[in-house]
PQR file of N, CA, C, O and H, with PARSE charges and radii, in Angstrom:
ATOM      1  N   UNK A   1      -6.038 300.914-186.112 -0.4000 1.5000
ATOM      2  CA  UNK A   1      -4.809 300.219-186.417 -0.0000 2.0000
ATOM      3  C   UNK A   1      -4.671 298.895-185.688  0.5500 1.7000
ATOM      4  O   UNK A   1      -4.042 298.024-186.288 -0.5500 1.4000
ATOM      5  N   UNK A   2      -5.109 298.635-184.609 -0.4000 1.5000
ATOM      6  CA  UNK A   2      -5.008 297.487-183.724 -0.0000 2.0000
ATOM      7  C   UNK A   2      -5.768 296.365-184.780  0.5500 1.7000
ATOM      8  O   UNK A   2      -5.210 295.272-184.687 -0.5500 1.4000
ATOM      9  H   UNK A   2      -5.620 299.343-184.122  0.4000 1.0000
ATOM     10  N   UNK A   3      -6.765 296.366-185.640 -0.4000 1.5000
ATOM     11  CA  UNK A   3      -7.346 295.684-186.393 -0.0000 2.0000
ATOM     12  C   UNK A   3      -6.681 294.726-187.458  0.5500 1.7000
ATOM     13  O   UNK A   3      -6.946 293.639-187.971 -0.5500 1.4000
ATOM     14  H   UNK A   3      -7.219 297.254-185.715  0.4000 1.0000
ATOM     15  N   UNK A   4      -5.475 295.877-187.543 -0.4000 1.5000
ATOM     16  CA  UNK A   4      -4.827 295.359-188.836 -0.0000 2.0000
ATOM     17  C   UNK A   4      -3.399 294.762-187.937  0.5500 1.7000
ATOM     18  O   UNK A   4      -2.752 293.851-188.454 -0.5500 1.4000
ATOM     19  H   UNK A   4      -5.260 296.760-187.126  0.4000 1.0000
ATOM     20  N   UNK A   5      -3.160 295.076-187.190 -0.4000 1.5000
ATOM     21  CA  UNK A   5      -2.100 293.950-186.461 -0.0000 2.0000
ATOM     22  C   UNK A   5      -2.307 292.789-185.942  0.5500 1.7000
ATOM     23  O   UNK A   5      -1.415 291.943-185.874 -0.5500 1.4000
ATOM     24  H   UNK A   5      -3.686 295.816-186.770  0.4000 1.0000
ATOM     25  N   UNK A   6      -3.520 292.604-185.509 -0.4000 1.5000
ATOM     26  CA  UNK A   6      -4.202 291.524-184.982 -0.0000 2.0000
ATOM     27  C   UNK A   6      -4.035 290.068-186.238  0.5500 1.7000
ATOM     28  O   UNK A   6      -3.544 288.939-186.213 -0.5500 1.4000
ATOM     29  H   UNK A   6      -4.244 293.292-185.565  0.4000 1.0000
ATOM     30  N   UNK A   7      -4.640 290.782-187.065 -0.4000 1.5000
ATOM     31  CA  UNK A   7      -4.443 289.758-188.517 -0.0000 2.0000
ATOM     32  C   UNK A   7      -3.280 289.644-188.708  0.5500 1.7000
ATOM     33  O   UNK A   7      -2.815 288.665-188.124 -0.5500 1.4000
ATOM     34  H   UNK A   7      -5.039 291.699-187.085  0.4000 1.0000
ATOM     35  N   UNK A   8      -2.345 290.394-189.457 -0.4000 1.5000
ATOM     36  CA  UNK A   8      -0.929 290.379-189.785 -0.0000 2.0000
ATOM     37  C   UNK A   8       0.234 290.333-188.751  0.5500 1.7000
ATOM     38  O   UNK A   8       1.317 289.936-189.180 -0.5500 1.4000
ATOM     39  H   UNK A   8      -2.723 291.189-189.932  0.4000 1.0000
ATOM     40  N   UNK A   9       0.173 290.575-187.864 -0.4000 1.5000
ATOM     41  CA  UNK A   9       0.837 291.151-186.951 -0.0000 2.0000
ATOM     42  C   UNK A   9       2.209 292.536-187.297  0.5500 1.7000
ATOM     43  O   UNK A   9       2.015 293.616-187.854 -0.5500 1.4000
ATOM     44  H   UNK A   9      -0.707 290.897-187.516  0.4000 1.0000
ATOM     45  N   UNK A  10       3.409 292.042-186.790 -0.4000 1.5000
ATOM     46  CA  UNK A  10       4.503 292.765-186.819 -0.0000 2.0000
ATOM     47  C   UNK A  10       4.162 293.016-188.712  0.5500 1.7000
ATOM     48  O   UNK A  10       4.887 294.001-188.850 -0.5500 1.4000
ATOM     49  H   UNK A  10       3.566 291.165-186.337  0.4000 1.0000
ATOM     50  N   UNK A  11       3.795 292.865-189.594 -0.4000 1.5000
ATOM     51  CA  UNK A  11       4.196 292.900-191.113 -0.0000 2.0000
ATOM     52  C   UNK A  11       2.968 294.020-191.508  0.5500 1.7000
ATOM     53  O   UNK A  11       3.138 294.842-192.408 -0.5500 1.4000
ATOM     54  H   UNK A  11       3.206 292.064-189.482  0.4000 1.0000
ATOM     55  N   UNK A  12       2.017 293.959-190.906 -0.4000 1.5000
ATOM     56  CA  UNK A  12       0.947 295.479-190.727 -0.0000 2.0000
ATOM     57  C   UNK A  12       1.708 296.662-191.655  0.5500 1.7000
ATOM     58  O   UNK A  12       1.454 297.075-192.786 -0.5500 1.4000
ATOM     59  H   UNK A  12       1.880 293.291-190.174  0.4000 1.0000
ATOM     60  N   UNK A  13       2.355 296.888-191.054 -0.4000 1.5000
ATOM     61  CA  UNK A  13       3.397 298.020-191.652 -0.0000 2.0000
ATOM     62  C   UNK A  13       3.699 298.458-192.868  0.5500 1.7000
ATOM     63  O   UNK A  13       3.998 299.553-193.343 -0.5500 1.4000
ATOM     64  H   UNK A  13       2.562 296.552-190.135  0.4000 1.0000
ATOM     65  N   UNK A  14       3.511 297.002-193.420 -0.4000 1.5000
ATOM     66  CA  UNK A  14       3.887 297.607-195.451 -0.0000 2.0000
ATOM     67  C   UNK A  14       2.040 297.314-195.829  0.5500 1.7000
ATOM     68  O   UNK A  14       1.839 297.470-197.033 -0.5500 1.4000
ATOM     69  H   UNK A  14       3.267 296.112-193.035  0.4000 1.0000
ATOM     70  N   UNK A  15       1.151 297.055-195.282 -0.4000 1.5000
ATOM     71  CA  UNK A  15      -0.051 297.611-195.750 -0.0000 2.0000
ATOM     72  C   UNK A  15      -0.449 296.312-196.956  0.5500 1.7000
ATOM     73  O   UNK A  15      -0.520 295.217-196.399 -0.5500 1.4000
ATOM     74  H   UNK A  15       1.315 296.929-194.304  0.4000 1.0000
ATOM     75  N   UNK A  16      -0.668 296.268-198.222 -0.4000 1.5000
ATOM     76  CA  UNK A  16      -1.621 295.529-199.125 -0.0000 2.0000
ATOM     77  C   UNK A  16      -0.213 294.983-200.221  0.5500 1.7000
ATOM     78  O   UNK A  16      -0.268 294.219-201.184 -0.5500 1.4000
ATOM     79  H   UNK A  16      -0.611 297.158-198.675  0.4000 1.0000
ATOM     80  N   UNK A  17       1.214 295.839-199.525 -0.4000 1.5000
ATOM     81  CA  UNK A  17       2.366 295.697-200.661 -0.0000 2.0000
ATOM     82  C   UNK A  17       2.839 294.247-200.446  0.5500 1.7000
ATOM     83  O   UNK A  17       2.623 293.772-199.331 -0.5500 1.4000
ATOM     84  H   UNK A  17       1.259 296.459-198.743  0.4000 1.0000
ATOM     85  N   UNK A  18       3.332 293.634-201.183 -0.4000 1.5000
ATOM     86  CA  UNK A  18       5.046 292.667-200.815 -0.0000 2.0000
ATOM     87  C   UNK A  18       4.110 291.113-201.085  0.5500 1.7000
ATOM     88  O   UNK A  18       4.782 290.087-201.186 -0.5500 1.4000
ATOM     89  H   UNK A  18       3.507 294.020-202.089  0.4000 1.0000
ATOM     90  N   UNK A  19       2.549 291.011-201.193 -0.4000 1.5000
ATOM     91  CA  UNK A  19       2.335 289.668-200.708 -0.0000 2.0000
ATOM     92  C   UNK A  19       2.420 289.207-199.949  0.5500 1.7000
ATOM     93  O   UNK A  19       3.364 289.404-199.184 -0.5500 1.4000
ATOM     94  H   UNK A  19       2.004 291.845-201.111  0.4000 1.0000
ATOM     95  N   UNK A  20       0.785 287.681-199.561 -0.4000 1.5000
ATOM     96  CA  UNK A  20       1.048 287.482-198.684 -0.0000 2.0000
ATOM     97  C   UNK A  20       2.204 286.613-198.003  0.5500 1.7000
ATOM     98  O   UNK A  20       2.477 286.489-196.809 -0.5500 1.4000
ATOM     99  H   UNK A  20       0.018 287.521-200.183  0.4000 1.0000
ATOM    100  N   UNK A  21       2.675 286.166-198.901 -0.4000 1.5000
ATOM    101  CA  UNK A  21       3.351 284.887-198.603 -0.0000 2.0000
ATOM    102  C   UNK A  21       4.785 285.771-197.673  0.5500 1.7000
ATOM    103  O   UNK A  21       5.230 285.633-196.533 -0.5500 1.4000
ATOM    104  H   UNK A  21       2.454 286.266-199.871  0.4000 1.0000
ATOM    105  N   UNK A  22       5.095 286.530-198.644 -0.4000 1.5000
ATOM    106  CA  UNK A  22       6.511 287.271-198.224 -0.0000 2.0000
ATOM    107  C   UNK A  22       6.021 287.749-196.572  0.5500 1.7000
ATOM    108  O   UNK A  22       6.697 287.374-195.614 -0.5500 1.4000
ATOM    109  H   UNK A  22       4.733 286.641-199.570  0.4000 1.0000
ATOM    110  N   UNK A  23       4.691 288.670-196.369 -0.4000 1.5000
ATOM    111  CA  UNK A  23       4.821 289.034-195.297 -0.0000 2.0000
ATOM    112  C   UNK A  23       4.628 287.961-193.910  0.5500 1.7000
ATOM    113  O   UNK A  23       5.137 288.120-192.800 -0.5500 1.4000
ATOM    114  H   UNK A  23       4.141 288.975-197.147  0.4000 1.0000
ATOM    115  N   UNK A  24       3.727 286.834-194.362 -0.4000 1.5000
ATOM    116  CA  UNK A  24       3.878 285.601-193.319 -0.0000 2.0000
ATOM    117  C   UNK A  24       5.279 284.825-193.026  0.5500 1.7000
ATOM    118  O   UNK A  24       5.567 284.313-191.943 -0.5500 1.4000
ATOM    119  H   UNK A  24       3.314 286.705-195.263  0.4000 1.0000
ATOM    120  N   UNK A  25       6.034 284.831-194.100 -0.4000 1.5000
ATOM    121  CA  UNK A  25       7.323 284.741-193.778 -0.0000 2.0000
ATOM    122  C   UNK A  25       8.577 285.526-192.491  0.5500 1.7000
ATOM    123  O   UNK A  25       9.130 284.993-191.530 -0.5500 1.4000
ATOM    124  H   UNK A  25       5.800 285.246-194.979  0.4000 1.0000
ATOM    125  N   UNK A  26       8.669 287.047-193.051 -0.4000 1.5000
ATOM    126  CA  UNK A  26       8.501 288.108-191.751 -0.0000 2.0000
ATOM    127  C   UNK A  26       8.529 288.136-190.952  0.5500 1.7000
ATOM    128  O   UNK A  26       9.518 288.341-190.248 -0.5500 1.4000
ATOM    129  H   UNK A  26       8.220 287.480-193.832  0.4000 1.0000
ATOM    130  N   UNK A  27       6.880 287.842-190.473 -0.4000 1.5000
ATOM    131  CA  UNK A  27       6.328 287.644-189.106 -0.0000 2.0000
ATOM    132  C   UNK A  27       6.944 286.422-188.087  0.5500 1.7000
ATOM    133  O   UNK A  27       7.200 286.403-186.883 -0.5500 1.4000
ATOM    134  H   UNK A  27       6.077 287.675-191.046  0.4000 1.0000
ATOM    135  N   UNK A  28       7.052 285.427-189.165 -0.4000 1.5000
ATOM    136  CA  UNK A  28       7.712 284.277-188.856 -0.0000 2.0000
ATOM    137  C   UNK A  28       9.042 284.185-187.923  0.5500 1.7000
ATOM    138  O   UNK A  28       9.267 283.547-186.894 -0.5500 1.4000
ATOM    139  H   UNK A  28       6.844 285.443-190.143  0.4000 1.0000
ATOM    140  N   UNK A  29       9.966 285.232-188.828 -0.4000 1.5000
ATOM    141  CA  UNK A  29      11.348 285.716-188.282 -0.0000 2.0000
ATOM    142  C   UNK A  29      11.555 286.570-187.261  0.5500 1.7000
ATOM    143  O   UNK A  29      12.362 286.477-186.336 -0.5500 1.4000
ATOM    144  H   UNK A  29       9.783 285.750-189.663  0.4000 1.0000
ATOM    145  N   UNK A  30      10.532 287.655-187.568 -0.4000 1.5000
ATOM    146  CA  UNK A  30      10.633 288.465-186.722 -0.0000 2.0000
ATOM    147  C   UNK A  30      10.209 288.616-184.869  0.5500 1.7000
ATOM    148  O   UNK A  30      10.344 289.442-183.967 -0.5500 1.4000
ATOM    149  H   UNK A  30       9.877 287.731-188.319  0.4000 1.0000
ATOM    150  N   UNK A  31       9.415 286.699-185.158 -0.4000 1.5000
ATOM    151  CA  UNK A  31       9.045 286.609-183.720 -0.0000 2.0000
ATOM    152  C   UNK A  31      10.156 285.494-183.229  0.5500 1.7000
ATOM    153  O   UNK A  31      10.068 285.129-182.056 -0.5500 1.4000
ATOM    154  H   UNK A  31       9.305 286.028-185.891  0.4000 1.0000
ATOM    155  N   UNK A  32      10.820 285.133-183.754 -0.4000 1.5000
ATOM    156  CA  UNK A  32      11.386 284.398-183.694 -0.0000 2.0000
ATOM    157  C   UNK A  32      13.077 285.165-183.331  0.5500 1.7000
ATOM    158  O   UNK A  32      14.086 284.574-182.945 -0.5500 1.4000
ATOM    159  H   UNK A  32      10.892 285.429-184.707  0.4000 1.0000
ATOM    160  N   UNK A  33      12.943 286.278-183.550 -0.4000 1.5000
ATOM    161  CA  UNK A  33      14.403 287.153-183.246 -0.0000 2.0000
ATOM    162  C   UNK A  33      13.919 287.901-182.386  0.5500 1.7000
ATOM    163  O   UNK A  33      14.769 288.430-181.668 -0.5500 1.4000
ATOM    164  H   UNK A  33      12.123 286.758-183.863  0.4000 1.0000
ATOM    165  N   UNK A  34      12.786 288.179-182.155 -0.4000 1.5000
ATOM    166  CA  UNK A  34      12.235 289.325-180.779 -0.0000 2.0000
ATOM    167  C   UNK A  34      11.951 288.678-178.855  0.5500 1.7000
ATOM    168  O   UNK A  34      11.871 289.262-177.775 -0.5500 1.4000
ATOM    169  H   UNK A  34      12.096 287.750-182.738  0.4000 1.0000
ATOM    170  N   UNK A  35      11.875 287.075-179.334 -0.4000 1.5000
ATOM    171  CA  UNK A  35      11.583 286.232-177.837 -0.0000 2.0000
ATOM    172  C   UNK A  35      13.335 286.338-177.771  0.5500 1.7000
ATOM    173  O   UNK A  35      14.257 286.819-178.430 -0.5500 1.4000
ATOM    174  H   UNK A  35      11.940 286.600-180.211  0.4000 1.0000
ATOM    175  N   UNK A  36      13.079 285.431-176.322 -0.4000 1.5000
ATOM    176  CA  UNK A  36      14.232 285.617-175.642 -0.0000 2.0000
ATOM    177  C   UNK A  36      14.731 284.323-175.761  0.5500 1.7000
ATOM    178  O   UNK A  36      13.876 283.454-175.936 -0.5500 1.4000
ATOM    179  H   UNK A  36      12.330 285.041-175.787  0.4000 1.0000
ATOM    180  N   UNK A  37      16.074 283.916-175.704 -0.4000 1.5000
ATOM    181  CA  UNK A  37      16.778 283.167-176.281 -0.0000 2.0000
ATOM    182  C   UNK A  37      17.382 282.246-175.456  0.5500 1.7000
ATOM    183  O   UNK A  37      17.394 282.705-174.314 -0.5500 1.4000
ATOM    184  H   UNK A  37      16.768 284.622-175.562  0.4000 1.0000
ATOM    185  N   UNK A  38      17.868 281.199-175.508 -0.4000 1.5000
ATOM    186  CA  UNK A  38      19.197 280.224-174.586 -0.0000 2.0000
ATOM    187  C   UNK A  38      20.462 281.028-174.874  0.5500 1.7000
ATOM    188  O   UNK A  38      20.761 281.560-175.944 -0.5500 1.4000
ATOM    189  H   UNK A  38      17.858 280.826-176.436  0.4000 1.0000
ATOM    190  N   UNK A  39      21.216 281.023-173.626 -0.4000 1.5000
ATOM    191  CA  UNK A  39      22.203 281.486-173.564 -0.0000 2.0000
ATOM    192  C   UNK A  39      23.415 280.212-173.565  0.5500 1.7000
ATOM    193  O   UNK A  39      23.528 279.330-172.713 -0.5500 1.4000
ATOM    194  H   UNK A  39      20.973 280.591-172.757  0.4000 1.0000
ATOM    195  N   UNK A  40      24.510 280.475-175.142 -0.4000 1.5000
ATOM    196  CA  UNK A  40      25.224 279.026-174.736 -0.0000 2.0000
ATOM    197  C   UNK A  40      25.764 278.946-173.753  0.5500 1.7000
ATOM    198  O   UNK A  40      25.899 277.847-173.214 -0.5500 1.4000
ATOM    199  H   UNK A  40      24.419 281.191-175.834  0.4000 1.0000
ATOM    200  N   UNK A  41      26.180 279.931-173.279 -0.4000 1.5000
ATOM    201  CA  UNK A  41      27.128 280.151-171.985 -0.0000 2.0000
ATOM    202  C   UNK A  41      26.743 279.631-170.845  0.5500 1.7000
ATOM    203  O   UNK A  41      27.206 278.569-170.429 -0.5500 1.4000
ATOM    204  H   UNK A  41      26.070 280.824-173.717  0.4000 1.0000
ATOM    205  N   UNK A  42      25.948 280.251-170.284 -0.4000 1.5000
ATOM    206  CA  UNK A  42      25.219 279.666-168.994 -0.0000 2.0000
ATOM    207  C   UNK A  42      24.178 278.995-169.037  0.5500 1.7000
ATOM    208  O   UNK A  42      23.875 278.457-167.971 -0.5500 1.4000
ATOM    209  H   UNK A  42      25.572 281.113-170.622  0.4000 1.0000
ATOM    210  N   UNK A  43      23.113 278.731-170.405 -0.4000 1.5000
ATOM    211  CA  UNK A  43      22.171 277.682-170.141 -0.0000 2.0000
ATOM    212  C   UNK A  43      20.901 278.374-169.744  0.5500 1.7000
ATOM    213  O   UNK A  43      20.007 277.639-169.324 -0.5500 1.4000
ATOM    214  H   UNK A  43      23.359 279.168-171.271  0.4000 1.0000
ATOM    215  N   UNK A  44      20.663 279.696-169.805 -0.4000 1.5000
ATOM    216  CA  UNK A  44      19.802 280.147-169.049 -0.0000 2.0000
ATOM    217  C   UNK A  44      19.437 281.011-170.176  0.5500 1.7000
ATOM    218  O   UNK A  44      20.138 281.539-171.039 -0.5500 1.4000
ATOM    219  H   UNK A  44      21.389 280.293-170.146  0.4000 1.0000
ATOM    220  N   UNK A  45      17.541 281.036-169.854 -0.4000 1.5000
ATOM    221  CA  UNK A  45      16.731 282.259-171.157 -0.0000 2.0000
ATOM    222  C   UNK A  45      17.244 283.746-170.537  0.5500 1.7000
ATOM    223  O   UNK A  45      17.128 284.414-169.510 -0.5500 1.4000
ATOM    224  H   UNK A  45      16.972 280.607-169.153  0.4000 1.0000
ATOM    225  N   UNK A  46      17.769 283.793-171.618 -0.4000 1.5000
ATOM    226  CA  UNK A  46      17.939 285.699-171.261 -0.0000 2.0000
ATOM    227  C   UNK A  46      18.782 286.613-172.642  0.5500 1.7000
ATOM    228  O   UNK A  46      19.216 287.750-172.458 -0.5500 1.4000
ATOM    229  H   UNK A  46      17.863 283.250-172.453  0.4000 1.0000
ATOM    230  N   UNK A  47      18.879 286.038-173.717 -0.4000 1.5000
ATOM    231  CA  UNK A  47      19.770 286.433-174.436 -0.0000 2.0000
ATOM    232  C   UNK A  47      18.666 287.240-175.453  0.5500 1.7000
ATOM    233  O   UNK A  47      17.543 286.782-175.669 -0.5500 1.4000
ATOM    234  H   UNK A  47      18.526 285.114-173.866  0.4000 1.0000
ATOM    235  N   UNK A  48      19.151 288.484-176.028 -0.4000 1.5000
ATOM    236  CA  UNK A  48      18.560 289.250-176.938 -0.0000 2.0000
ATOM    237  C   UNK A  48      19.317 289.649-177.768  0.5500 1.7000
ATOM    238  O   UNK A  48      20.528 289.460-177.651 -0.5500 1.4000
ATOM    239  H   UNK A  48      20.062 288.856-175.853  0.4000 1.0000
ATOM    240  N   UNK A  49      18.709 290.385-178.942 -0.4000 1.5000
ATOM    241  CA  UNK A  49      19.464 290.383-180.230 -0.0000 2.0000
ATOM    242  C   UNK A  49      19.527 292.032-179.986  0.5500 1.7000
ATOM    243  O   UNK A  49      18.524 292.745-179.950 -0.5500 1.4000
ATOM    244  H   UNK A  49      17.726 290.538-179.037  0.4000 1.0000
ATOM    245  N   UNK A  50      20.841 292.480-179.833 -0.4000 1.5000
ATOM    246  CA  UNK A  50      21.110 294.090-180.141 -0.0000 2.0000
ATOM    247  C   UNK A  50      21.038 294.383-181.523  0.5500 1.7000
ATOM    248  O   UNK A  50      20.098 294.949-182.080 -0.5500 1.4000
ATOM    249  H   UNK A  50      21.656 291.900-179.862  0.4000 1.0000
ATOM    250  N   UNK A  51      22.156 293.939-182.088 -0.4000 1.5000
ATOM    251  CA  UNK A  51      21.824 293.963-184.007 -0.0000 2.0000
ATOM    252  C   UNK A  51      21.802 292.892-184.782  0.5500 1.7000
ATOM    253  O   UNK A  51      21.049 291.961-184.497 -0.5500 1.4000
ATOM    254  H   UNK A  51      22.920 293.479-181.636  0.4000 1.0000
ATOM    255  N   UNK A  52      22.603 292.847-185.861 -0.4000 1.5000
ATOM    256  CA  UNK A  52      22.564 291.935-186.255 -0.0000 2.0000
ATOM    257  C   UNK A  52      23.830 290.903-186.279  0.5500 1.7000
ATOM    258  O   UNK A  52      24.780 291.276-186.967 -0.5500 1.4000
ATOM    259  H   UNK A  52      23.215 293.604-186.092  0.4000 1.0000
ATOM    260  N   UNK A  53      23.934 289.859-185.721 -0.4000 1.5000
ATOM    261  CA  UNK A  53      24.727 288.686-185.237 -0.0000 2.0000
ATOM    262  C   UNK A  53      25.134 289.482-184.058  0.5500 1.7000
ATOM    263  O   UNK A  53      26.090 288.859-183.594 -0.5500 1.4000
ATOM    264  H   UNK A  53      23.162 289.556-185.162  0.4000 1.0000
ATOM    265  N   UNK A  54      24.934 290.454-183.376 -0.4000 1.5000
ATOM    266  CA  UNK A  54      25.203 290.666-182.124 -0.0000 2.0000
ATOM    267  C   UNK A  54      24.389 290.488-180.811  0.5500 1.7000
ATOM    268  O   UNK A  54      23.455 291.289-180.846 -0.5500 1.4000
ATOM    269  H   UNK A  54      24.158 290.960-183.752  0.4000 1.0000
ATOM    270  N   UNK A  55      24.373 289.756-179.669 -0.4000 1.5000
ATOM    271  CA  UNK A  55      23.778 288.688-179.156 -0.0000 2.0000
ATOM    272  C   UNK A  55      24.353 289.527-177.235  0.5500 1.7000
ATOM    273  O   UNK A  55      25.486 289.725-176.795 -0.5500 1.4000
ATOM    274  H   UNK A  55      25.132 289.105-179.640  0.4000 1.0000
ATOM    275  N   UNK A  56      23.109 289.770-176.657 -0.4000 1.5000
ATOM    276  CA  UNK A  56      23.725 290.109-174.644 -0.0000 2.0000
ATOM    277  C   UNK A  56      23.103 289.342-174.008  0.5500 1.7000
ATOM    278  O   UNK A  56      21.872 289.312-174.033 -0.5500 1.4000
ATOM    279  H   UNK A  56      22.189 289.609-177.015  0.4000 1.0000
ATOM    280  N   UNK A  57      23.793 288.603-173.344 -0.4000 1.5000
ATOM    281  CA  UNK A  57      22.478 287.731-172.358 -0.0000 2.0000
ATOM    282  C   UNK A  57      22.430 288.793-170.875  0.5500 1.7000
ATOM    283  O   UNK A  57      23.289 289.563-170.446 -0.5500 1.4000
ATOM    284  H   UNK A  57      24.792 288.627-173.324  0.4000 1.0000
ATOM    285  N   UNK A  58      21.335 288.523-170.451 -0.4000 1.5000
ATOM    286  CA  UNK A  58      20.920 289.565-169.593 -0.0000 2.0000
ATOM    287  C   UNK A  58      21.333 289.152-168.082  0.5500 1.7000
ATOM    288  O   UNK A  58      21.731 289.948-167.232 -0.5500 1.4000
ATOM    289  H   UNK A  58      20.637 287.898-170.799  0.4000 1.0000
ATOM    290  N   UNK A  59      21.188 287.960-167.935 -0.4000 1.5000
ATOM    291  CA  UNK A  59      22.008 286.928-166.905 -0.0000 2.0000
ATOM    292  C   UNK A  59      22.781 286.829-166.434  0.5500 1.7000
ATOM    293  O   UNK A  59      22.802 286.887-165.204 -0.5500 1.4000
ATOM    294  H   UNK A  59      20.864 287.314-168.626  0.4000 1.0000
ATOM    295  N   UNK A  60      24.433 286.510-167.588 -0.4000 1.5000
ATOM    296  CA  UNK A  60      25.952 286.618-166.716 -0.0000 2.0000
ATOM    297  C   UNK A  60      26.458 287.693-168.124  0.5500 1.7000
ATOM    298  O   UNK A  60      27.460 287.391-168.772 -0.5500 1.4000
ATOM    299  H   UNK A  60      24.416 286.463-168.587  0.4000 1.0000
ATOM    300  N   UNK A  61      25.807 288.674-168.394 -0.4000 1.5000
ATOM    301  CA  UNK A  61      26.499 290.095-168.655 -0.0000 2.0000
ATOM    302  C   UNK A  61      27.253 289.814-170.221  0.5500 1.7000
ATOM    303  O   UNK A  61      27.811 290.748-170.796 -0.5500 1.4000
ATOM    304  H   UNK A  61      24.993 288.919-167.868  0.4000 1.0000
ATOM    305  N   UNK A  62      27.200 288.536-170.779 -0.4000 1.5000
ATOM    306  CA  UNK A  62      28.008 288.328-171.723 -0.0000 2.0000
ATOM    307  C   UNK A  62      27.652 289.004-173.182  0.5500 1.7000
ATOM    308  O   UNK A  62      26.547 289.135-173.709 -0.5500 1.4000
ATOM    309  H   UNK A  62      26.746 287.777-170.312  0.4000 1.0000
ATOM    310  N   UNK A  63      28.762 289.333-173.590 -0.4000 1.5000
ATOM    311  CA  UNK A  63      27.964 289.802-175.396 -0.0000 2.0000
ATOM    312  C   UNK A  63      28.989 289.287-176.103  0.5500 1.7000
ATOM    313  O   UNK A  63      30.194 289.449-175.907 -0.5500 1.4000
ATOM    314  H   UNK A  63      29.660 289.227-173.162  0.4000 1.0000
ATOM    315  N   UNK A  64      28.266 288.451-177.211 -0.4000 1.5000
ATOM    316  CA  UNK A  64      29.177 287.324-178.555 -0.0000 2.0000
ATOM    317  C   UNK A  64      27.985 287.629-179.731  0.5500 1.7000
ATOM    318  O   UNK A  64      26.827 288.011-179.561 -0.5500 1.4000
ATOM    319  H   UNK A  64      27.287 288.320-177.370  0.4000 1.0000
ATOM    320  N   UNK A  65      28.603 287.362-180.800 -0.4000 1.5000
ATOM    321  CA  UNK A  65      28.447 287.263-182.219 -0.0000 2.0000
ATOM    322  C   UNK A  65      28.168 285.732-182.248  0.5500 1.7000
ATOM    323  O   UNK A  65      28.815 285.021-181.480 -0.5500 1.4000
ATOM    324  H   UNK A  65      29.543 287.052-180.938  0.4000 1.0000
ATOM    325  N   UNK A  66      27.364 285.246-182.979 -0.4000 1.5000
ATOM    326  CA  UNK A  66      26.513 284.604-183.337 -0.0000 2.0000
ATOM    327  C   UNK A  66      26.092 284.507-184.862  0.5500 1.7000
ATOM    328  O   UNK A  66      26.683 285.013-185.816 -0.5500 1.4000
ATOM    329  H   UNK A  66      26.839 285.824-183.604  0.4000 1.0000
ATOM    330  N   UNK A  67      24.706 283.588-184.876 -0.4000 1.5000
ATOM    331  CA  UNK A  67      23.401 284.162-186.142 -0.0000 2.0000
ATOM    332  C   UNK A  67      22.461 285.464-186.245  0.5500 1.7000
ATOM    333  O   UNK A  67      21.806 285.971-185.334 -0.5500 1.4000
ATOM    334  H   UNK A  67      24.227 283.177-184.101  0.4000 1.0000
ATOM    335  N   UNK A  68      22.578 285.938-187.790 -0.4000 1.5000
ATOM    336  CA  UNK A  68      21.928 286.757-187.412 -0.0000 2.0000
ATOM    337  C   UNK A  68      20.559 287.284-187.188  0.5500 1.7000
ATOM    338  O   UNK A  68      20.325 288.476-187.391 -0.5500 1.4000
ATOM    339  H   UNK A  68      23.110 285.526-188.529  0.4000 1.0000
ATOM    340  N   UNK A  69      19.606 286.430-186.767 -0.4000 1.5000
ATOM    341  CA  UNK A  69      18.335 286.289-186.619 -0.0000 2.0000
ATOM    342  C   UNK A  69      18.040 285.952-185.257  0.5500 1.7000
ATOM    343  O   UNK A  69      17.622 286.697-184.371 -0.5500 1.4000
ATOM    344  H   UNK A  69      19.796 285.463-186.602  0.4000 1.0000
ATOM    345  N   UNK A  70      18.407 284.316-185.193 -0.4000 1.5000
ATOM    346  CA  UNK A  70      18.216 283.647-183.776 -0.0000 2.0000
ATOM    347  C   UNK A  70      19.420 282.722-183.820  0.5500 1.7000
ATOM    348  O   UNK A  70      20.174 282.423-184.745 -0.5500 1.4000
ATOM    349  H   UNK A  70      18.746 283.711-185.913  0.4000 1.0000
ATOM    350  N   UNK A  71      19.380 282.394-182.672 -0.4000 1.5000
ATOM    351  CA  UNK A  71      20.247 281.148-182.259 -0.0000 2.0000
ATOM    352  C   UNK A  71      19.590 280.023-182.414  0.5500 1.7000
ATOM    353  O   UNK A  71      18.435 279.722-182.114 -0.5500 1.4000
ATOM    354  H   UNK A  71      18.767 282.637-181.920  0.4000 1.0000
ATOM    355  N   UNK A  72      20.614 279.308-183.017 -0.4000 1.5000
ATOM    356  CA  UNK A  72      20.343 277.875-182.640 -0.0000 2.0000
ATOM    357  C   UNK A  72      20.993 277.053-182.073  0.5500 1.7000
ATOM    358  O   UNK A  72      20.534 275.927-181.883 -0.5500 1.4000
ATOM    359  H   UNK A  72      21.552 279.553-183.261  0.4000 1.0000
TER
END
């Protein structure tokens, strides 16, 4: 299995289905909502995505609604 994540990464998962285009897209988002974030508040990397548009920075304890992917 490590073979097939290496190539695809996180999108591995649905296998030969969806195309490629759709699953490079995905991957795209999905690394992009999994790193760690600016916090508007304090300015500092630490913010993660609990669900969706729901946003904790790990820093000064805060949790706000937001985008629901990443911040910008």
């Amino acid at each position: 299995m490590p073979a097939k994540l290496k190539k695809t990464g996180s999108a591995g998962r649905f296998g030969a289905r969806y195309g490629k285009r759709t699953r490079a897209k995905l991957v795209g988002v999905e690394k992009k909502q999994r790193k760690k974030q600016k916090c508007p508040l304090c300015s500092k990397l630490g913010v993660k995505r609990l669900s969706k548009g729901i946003w904790k920075c790990s820093k000064c304890n805060k949790k706000f609604a937001s985008n629901t992917y990443y911040l910008e």
